[in-house]
C-alpha positions as CSV (number, residue, x, y, z in Angstrom):
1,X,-23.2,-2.2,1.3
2,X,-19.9,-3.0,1.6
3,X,-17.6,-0.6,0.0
4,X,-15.2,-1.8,-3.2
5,X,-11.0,-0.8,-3.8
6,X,-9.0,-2.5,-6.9
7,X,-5.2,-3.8,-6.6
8,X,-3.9,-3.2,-9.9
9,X,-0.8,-4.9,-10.5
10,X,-0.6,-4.2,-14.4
11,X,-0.8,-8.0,-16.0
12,X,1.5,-7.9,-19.0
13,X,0.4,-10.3,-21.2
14,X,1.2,-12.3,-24.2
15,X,-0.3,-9.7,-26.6
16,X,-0.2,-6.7,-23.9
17,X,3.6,-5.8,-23.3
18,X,4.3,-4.0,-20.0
19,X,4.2,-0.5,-21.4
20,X,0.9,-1.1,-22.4
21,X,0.1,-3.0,-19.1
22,X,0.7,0.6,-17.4
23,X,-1.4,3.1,-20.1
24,X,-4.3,0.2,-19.2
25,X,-3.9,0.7,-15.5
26,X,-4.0,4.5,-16.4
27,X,-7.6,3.9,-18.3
28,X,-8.6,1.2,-15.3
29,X,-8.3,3.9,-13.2
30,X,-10.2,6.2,-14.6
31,X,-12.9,3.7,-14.7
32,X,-13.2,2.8,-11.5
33,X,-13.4,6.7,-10.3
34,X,-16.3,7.2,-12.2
35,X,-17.8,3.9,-11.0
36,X,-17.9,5.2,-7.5
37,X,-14.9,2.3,-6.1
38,X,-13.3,3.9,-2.9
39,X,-9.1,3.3,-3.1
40,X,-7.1,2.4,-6.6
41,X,-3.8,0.5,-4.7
42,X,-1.0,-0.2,-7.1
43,X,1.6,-3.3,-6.5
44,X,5.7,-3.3,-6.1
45,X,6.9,-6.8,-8.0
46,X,10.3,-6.6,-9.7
47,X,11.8,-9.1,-12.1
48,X,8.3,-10.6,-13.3
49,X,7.3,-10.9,-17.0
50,X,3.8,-10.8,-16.0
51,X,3.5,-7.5,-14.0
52,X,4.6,-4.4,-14.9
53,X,4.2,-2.6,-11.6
54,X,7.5,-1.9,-10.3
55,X,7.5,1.7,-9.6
56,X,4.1,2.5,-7.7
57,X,5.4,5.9,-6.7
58,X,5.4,7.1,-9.7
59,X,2.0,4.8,-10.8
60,X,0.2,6.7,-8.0
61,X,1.2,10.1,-8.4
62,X,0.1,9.4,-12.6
63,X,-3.1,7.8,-11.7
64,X,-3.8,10.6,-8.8
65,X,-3.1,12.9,-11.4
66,X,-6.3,11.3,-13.5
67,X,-8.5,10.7,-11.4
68,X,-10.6,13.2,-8.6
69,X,-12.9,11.4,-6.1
70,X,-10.6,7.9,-5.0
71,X,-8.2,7.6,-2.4
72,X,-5.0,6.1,-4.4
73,X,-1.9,4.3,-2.7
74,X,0.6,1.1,-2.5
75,X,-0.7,-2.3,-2.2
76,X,2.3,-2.2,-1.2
77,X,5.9,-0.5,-1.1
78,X,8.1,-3.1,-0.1
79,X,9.7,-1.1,2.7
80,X,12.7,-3.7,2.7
81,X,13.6,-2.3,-0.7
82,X,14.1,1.7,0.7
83,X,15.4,3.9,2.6
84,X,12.4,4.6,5.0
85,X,13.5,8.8,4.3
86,X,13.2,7.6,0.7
87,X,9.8,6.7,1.5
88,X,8.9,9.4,3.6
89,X,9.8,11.9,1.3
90,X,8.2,10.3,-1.6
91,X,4.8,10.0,-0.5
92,X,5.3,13.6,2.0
93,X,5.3,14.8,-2.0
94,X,2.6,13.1,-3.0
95,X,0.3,13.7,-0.2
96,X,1.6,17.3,-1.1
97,X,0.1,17.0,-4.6
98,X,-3.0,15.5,-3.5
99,X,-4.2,15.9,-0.3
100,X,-6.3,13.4,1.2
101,X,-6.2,11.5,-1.3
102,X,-2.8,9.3,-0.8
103,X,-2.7,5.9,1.2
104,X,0.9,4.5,2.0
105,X,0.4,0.6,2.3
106,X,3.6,-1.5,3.8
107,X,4.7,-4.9,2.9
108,X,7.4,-6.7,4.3
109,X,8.3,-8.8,1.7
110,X,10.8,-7.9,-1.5
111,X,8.6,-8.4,-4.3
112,X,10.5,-11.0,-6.2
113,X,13.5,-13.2,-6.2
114,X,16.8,-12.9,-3.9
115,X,18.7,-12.4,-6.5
116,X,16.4,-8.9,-7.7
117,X,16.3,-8.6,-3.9
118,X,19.7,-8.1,-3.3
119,X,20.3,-6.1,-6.5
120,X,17.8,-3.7,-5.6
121,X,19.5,-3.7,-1.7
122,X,23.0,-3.7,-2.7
123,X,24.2,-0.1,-2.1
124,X,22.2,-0.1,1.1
125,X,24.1,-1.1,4.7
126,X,23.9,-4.4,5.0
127,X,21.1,-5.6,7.7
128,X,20.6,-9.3,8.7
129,X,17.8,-11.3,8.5
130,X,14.5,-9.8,8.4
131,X,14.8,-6.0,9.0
132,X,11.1,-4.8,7.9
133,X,10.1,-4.0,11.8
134,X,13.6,-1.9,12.1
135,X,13.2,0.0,9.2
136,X,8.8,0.3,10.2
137,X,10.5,2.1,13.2
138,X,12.5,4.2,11.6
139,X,10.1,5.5,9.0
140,X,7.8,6.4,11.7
141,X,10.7,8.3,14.1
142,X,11.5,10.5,11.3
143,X,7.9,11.5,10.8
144,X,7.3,11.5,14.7
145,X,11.0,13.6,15.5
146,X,11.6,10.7,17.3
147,X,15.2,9.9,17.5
148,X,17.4,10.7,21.1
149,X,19.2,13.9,20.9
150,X,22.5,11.9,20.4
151,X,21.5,10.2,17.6
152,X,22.4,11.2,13.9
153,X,19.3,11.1,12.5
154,X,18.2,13.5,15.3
155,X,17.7,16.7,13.1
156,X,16.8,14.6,9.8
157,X,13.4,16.2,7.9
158,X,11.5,14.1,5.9
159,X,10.4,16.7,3.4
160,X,8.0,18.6,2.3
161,X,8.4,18.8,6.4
162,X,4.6,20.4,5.9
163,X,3.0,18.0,5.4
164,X,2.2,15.0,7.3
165,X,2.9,11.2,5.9
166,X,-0.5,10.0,4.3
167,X,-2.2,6.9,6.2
168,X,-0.4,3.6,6.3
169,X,-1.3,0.7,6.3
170,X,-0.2,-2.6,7.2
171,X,-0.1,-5.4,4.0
172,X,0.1,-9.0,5.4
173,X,-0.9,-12.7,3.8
174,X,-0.1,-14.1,7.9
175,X,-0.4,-13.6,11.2
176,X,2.5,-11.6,11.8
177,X,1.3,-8.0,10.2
178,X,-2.5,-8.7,11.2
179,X,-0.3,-9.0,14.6
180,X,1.8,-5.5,14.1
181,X,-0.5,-3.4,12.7
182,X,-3.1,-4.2,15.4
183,X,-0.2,-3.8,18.3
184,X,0.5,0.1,16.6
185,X,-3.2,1.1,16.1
186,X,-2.8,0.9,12.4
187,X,-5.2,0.3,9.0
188,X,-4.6,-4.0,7.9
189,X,-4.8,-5.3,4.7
190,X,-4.7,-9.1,3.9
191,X,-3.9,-10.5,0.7
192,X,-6.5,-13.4,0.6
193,X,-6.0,-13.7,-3.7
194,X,-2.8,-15.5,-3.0
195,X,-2.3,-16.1,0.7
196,X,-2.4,-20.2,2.2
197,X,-2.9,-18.6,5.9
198,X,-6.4,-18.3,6.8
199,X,-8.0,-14.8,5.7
200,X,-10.4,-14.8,9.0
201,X,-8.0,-16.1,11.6
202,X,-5.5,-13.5,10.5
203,X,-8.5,-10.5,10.0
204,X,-10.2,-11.4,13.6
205,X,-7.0,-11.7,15.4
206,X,-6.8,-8.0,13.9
207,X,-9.5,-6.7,15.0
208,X,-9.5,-8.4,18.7
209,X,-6.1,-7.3,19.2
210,X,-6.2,-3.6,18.3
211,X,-5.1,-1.0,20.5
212,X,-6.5,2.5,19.3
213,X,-4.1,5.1,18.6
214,X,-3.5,8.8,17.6
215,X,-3.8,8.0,13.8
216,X,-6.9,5.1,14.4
217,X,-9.8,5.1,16.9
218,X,-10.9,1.5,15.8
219,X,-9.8,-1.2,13.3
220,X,-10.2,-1.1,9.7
221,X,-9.2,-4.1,7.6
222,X,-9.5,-4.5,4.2
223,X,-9.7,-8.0,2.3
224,X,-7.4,-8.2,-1.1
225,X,-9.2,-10.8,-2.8
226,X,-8.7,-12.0,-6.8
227,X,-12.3,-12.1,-9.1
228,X,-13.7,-12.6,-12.6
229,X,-16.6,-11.3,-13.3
230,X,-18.7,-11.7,-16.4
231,X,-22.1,-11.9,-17.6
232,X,-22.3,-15.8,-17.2
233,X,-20.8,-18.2,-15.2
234,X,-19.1,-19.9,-18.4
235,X,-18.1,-17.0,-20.2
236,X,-15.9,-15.9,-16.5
237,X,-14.8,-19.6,-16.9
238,X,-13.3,-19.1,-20.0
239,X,-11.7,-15.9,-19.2
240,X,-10.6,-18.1,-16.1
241,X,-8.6,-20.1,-18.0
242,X,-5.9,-17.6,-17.9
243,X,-5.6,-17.4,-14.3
244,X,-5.5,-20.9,-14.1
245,X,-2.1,-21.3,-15.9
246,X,-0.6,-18.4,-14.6
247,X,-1.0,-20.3,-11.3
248,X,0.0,-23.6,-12.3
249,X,3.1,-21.9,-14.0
250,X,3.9,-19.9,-10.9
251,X,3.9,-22.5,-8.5
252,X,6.4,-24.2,-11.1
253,X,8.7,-20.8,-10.6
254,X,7.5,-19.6,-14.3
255,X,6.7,-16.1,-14.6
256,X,5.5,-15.5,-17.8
257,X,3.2,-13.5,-19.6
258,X,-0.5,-14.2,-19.3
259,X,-1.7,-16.3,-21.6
260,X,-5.1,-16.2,-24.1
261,X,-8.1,-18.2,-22.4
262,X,-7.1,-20.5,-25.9
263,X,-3.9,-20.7,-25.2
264,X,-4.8,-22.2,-21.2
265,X,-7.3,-24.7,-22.4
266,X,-4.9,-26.2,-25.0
267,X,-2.0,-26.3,-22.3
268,X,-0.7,-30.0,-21.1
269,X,-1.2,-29.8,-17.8
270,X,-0.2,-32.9,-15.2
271,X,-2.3,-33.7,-12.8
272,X,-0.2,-32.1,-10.2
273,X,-1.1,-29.2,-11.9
274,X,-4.3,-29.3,-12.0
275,X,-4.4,-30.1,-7.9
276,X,-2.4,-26.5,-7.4
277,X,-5.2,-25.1,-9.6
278,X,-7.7,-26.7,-7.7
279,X,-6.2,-25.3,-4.2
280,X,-5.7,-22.1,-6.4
281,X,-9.6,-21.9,-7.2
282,X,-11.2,-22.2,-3.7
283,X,-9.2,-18.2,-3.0
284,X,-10.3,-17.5,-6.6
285,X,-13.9,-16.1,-6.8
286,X,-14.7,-16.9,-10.5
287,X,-18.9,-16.5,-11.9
288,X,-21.5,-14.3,-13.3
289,X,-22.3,-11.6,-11.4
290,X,-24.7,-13.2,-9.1
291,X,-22.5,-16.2,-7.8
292,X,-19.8,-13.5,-7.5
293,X,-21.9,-11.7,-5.5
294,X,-22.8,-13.9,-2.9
295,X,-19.5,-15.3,-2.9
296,X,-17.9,-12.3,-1.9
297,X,-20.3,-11.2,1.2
298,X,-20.4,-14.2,2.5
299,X,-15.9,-13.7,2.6
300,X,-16.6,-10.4,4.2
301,X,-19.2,-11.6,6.5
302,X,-16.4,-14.7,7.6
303,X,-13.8,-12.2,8.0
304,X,-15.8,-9.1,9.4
305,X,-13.7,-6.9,6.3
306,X,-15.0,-3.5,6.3
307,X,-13.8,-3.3,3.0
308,X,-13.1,-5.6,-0.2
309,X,-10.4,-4.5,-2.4
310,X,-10.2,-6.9,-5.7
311,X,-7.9,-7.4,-8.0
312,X,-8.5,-9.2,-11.1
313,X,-5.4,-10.7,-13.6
314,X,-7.1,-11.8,-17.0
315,X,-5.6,-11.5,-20.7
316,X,-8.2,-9.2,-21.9
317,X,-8.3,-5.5,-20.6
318,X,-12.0,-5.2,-21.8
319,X,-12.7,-8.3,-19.7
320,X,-11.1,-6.7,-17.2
321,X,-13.1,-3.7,-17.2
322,X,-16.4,-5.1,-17.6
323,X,-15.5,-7.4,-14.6
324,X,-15.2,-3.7,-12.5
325,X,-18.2,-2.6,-13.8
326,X,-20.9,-5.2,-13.3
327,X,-18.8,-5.5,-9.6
328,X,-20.0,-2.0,-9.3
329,X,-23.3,-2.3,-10.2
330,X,-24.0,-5.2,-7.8
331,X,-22.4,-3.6,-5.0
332,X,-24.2,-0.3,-5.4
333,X,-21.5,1.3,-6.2
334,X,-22.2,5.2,-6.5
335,X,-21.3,7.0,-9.6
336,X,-19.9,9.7,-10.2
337,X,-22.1,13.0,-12.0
């Protein structure tokens, strides 16, 4: 069966501040290793009072550190953020640490507002405009030696210069990365849980486009998609309820805390709101175990995804962790010893 990843983007929530949110990801983690799941990706979002994952650098190299059998990396590093040598070096350490074990996902986007944005760029050269594919290019001429002999990056070492950057992937909600990453002969992952372009247009593209390279003989794309799992279909509607006001809040610009499921229900929403949660719902796959289920194969089936990696933002962590586990059990999922 189709194998399972989790995006953990540490939900801080109305009774769960953000340190918390990260010792949580720490026992999530653990979890899922034992539950057999195959990659444990950790998010970059700055500014936001409902994630705590700002640093996932240091998250990986943590959750690496507890963990033994799954592949652990960024979902993603907003390379717009760094110095591509900042992000060489980084993850040249961690692949270091843990070898085979490290996955460097890319994302082109900042990760919050433009004010963050710029405070987080503003002792970097100014670049205009949209600088992700200039900065892609860099990162991989410094691992590659790349650079004309005139140039002054020419005898620049990413270091540890033995060892080899992990994989990398390409993170994308549109067209444009499925695009890139199938042009370089690179892994694609699509963030379905909160993208409006369409998952299997942008995964099939993907996969008709690629051009096999030194680093990937054939495609391999992996589906982000959000869930709640629970024994019954009412009880993952009530934990739901969360989810549905973060949504209605966010498209409102209001990042806040997660909210209890009693908190959601009693909220006033307007009836726009409840249309964006409607839109919201059809990416969201919310059930018991078996609606979940068929739910999510018949997504991978649509977009041919080799492999599902779900993320799930409720209020309770012991939700949260039973979600994983009856996910695992349904997917076959094999334990560990």
């Amino acid at each position: 069966m189709i194998p399972l990843s989790v995006l953990d983007l540490s939900p801080v929530t109305t009774a769960t501040p953000g340190s918390a949110a990260l010792r949580n990801s720490l026992d999530l983690a653990r979890l899922a290793d034992r539950l057999g799941y195959k990659r444990y990706w950790v998010a970059e979002h700055h500014n936001l009072a409902n994630i705590a994952s700002s640093s996932p650098e240091i998250m990986i190299g943590q959750i690496a550190a507890v963990t033994s059998r799954m592949r652990v990396g960024s979902g993603g590093v907003m390379l717009p953020n760094h110095a591509p040598l900042m992000v060489a070096e980084r993850f040249k350490v961690l692949e270091a640490l843990f070898p085979g074990r490290i996955d460097l996902g890319l994302g082109r986007a900042p990760g919050t507002d433009s004010v963050t944005s710029y405070a987080l760029r503003a002792r970097q050269d100014a670049r205009e405009g949209d600088d992700f594919l200039e900065r892609f290019q860099e990162l991989l001429l410094l691992e590659r030696g790349g650079f004309p002999e005139n140039h002054p990056f020419r005898n620049v070492r990413a270091v540890p210069a033995d060892v080899a950057l992990p994989p990398i992937w390409l993170l994308g909600s549109s067209g444009y990365s499925a695009e890139l990453a199938a042009a370089v002969g690179m892994g694609f992952a699509f963030a379905h849980h909160f993208a409006d372009y369409d998952a299997a247009g942008a995964m099939l593209s993907y996969r008709e486009h690629f051009k096999p390279s030194a680093t990937l003989a054939k495609p391999y794309a992996i589906l982000g998609t959000a869930v709640i799992a629970a024994d019954t279909d009412a009880e993952a509607e009530r934990i739901g309820l969360s989810a549905d006001l973060h949504y209605a809040r966010r498209a409102k610009g209001e990042y806040l805390p997660l909210a209890s499921p009693e908190e959601a229900a009693a909220y006033p929403y307007t009836p726009v709101d409840r249309e964006r949660m409607a839109r919201q719902r059809a990416r969201l796959v919310v059930g018991g175990i078996d609606r979940v289920k068929d739910r999510l194969l018949a997504l991978a089936e649509a977009t041919r995804a080799d492999e599902l990696m779900i993320t799930t933002m409720v209020y309770d962590h012991a939700a949260r962790r039973h979600s994983y586990e009856l996910l695992a059990k349904a997917f076959s999922l094999t334990p560990s010893a």
